[in-house]
C-alpha positions as CSV (number, residue, x, y, z in Angstrom):
1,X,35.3,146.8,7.9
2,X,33.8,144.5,10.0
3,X,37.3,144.2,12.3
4,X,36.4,148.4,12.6
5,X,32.3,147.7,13.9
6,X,33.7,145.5,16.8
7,X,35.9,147.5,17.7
8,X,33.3,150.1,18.0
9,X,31.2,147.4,20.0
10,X,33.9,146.9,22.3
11,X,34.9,150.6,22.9
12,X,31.1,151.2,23.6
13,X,30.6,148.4,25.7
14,X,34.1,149.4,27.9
15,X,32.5,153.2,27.9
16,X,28.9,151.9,29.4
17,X,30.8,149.9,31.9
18,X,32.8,152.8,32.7
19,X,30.0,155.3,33.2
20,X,28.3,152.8,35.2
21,X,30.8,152.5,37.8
22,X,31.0,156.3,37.9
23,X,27.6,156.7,38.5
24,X,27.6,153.6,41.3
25,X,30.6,155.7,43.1
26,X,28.8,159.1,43.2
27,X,25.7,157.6,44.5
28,X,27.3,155.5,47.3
29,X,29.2,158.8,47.9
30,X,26.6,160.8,48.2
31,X,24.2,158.7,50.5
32,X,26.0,159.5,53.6
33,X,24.5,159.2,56.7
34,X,25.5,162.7,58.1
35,X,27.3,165.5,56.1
36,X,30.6,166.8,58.0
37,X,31.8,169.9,56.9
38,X,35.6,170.0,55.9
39,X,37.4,172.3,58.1
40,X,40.8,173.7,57.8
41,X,43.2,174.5,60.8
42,X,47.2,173.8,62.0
43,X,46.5,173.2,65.0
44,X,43.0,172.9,66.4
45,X,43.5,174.1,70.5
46,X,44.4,177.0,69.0
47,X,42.8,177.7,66.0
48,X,39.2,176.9,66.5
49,X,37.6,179.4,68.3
50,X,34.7,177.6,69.9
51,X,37.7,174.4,71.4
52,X,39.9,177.0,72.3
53,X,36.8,178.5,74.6
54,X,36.2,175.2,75.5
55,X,39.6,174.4,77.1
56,X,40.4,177.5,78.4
57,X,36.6,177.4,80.7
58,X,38.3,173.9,81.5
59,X,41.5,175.2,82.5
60,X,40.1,178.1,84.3
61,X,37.4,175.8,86.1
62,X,38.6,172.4,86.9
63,X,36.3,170.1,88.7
64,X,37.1,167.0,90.6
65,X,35.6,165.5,87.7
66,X,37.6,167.0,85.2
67,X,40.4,164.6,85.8
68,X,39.1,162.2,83.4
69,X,38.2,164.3,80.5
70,X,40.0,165.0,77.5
71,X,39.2,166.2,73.8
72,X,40.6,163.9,70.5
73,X,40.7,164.4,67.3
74,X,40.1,162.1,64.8
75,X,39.3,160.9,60.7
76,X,35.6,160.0,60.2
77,X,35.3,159.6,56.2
78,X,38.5,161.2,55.7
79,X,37.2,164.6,57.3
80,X,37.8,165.9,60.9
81,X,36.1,165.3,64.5
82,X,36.3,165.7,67.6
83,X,35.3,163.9,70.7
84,X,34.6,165.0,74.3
85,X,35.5,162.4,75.9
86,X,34.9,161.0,79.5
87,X,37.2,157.8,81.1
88,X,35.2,158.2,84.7
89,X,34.5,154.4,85.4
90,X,32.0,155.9,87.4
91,X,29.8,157.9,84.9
92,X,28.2,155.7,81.9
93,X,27.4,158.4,79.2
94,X,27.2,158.4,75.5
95,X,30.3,160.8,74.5
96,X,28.8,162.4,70.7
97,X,31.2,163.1,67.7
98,X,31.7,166.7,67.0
99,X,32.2,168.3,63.0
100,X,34.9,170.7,62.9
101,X,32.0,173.6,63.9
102,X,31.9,172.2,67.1
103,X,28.4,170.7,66.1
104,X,26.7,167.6,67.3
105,X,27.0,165.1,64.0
106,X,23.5,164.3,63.6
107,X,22.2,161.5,61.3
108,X,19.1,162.1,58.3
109,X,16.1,161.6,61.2
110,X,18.5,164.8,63.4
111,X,19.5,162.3,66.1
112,X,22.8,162.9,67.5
113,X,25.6,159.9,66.5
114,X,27.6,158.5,69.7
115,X,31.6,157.7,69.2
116,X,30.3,154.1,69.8
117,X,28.0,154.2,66.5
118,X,30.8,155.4,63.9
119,X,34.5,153.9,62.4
120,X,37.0,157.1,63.5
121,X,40.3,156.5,63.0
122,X,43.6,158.0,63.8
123,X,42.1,159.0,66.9
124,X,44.9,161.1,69.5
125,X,44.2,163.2,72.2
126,X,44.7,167.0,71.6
127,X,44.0,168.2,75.0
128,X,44.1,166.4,78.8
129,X,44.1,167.9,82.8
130,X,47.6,167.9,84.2
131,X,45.7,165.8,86.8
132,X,44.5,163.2,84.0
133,X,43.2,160.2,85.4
134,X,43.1,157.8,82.6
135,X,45.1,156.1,80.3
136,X,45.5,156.8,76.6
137,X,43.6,153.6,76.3
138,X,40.8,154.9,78.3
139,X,40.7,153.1,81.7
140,X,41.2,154.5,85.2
141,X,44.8,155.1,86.2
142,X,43.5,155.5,90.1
C-alpha cells in the first residue's frame, strides 16, 4: 500500500513537471517579437502576385542602379521572407525583411525590422539583373 502512494507521488510529481515545461514552451512561443504569416507557394517569382509585379517593373525598367539589386528568400523562425536587397557600395540603406504578403515585418511598437536586426537563415537569391554587379556574398564585382 504504501509502495502504491509513492508511486502516485512520483507519477504526480513527473505530470507537474511535465505541464510546466509545456506551459514554459507555449509562452516563449508565443512572445514573439513580430508575427509572420505562413505562406504557401512552389515557387515564389512566380507565384506571389505582389514579387512577380515587382520583378517584372524591374525587368521592364532597369536603372543604372538596378545592377546591384536582387530579392532572396530566406527562414526567419522556420517561416518565409524576403529581402530587397541592395550591394551598391555606394548607397548605405537599411534593406527591411518582408513576410510572405509582401509586408514590412514590423516589431510590437510597429517599427519596421532591418535584415541586420534578425537571425534568417538559408538565405539564396531568387531573382538578380543579367547585369548583376555583386557577388553572392554581397560585395561589388566592378
Amino acid at each position: 500500500m504504501r509502495a502504491s502512494k509513492e508511486l502516485q507521488g512520483v507519477g504526480v510529481s513527473i505530470m507537474k513537471k511535465t505541464l510546466l515545461l509545456l506551459f514554459v514552451f507555449c509562452l516563449i512561443n508565443s512572445c514573439s517579437k513580430y508575427d509572420i504569416p505562413k505562406c504557401d507557394f512552389d515557387d515564389a517569382t512566380q507565384d506571389l502576385l505582389w514579387l512577380k509585379d515587382i520583378i517584372s517593373e524591374r525587368e521592364a525598367n532597369p536603372t543604372e542602379y538596378m545592377r546591384y539589386c536582387y530579392i532572396s528568400q530566406a527562414k526567419l523562425k522556420r517561416k518565409t521572407v524576403f529581402i530587397l536587397g541592395d550591394c551598391n557600395p555606394a548607397i548605405n540603406k537599411i534593406i527591411f525583411v518582408l513576410d510572405c504578403e509582401g509586408n514590412p515585418l514590423q516589431d510590437k511598437d510597429g517599427r519596421n525590422i532591418g535584415v541586420s536586426e534578425v537571425n534568417l537563415k538559408d538565405q539564396k537569391n531568387i531573382w538578380q539583373p543579367d547585369d548583376f554587379a555583386c557577388e553572392m556574398n554581397g560585395n561589388t564585382i566592378n
